[in-house]
Each structure stands twice: as C-alpha cells, then as structure tokens.
C-alpha positions in Angstrom: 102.0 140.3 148.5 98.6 140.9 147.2 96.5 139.3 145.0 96.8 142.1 142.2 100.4 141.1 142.1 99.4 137.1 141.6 97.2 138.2 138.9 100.0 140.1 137.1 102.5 137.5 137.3 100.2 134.6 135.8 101.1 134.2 132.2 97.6 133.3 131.6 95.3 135.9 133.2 92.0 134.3 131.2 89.2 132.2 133.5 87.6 130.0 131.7 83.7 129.8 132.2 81.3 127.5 131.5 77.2 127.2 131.3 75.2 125.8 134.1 73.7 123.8 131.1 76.5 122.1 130.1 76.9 118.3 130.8 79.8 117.1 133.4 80.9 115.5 130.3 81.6 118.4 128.1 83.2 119.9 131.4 85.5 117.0 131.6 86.6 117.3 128.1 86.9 121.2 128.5 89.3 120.5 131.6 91.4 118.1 129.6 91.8 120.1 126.7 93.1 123.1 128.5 95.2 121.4 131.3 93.0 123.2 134.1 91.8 121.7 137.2 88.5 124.4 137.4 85.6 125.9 135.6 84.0 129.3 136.5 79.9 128.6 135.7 78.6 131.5 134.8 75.2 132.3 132.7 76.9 135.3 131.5 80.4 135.2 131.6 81.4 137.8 134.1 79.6 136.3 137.2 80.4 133.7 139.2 77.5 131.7 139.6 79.6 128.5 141.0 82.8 126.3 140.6 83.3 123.3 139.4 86.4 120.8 139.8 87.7 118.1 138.5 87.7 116.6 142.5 83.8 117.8 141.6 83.5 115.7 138.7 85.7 112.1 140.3 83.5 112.3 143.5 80.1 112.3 141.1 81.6 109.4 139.4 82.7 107.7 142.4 78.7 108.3 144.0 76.0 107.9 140.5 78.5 105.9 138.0 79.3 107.1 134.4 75.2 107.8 133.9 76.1 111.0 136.0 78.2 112.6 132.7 75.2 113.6 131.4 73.7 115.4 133.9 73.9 119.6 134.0 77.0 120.7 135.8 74.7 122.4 137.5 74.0 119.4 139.5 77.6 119.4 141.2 78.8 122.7 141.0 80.0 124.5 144.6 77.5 127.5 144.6 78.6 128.9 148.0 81.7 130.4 146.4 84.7 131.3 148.5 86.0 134.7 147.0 88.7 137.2 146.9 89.1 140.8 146.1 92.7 141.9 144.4 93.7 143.9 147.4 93.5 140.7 149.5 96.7 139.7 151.3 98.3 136.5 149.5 99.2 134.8 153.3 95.1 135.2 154.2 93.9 133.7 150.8 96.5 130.3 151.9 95.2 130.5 154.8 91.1 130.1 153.4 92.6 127.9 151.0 94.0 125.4 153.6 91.4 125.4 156.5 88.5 125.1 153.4 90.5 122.4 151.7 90.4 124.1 148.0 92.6 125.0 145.2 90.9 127.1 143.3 89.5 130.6 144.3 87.8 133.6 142.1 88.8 136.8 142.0 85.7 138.9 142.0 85.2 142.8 142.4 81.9 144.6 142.5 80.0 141.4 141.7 82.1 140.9 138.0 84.7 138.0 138.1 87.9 139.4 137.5 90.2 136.3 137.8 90.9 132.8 139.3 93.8 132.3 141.2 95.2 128.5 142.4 96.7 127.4 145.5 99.6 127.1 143.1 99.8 130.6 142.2 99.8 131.4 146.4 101.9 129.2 147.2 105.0 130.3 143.9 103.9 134.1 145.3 104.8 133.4 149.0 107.9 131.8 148.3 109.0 134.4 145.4 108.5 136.9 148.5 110.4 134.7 151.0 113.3 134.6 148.6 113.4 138.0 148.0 113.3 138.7 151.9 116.0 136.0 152.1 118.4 138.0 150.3 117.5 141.1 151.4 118.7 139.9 155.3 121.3 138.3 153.4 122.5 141.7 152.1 122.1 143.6 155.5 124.7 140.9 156.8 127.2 141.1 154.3 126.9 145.2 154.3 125.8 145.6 150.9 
C-alpha cells in the first residue's frame, strides 16, 4: 500500500500548521483543542519548516520548568524533518518510523507539504492489507 492510499482513507486529510513565533504554550493548547499529537511549523503554510510534538513539548518541561511555555516553538521544534513522498511504500515509511522512534511524518512533494501521516495511520493500512490478503488465501483454499 502506498502512502496516496493512507492519505485517501484518513477522514481528516487537513495538517495543521503553526508559526515558528508561536509560544510552546499556545502549541499546547492548539494540540489539546484538536486531539492531535503534532504541529507542522511553517512560516507560510505549505512548507515544512519543522515539527513539533507533544513528546517535544513534556521533554522541554521536564529539562527548563513551566518558564519554558513561553518560549518560541521555535526553540524545540525537530528541524531535520524526516519526509515522505505519496508514492512511498507504506511497509518502508514503518520501517523509518520504528528505527527513528517517531509517530508523526509529513507528506511533502516538490518542496509543498501535502499531508501528515501517523504511525497510526501505517500501522490501520498494513493490517487493512493483511486482512484483505488473509481472505484472499482464504478464498484460493476454499475454491472460490
């Protein structure tokens, strides 16, 4: 399965970006609000300047205190992105996913950011496409 075919199924196709400038704070509301686990920063909406997670945001805590909430995201945001195209295989995106220890991974063609896919999304992909190998074999048994 390809990542095209992850972005068609998601109900939700939209990624939702945020400023550089923005504190951690506002980030942490805008995470709760939506019931997301990521932000895209972008300056302009349809680059991918970094990520930021809420692992991003509990590790700054964890290291500055609550003072940190104010700071930029900019401050903690992954800038060395790990990206996808949509004709990447779903089986090699788990793969990055595992060995790099992230959940989150943007889909970007010709330098525009076309969506954001989760380990989530991967993972109800692979075993949509075991299931429907599954019956498949089943069906070659059984003569049908």
């Amino acid at each position: 399965m390809l990542v095209s075919h992850i972005l068609h199924s998601k109900a939700d196709d939209s990624v939702e970006t945020i400023l550089p400038s923005i504190t951690i704070a506002q980030a942490a509301q805008l995470l709760s609000q939506k019931r997301i686990g990521t932000l895209i920063v972008s300056r302009d909406g349809k680059t991918a300047d970094g990520i930021l997670s809420e692992r991003d945001i509990v590790r700054q805590l964890g290291e500055a205190g609550a003072d940190c909430l104010t700071a930029p995201v900019s401050d903690i945001m992954t800038t060395e992105l790990v990206i996808c195209t949509r004709d990447v295989r779903a089986d090699a995106v788990l793969k990055l996913m595992t060995e790099g220890r992230f959940r989150h991974m943007p889909v970007v063609e010709e330098g525009v950011l076309v969506g954001l896919i989760s380990l989530g999304d991967v993972v109800k992909a692979r075993l949509l496409e075991l299931a429907m190998h599954k019956d498949a074999l089943e069906g070659m048994i059984r003569g049908h």
